[in-house]
C-alpha positions in Angstrom: -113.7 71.0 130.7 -112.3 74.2 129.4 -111.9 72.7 125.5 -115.9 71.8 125.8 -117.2 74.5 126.9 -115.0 76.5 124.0 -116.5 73.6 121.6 -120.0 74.7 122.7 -119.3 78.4 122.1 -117.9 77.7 119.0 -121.1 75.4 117.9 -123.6 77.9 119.1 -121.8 80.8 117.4 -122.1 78.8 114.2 -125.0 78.0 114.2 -126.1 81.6 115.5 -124.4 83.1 111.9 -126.0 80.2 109.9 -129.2 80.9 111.3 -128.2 84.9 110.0 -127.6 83.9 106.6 -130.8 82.2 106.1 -133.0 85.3 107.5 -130.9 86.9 105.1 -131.7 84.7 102.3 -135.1 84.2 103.1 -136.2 88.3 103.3 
């Protein structure tokens, strides 16, 4: 339970800083 919910954090943190980048990129 616990190492899923960590997975999902971890996954929605990602994508959160990939999602940065491209803002970033794109202005």
């Amino acid at each position: 339970m616990m190492n899923h919910l960590s997975l999902v954090g971890f996954a929605y943190t990602l994508s959160l800083k990939y999602i940065l980048i491209f803002l970033t990129i794109v202005v």
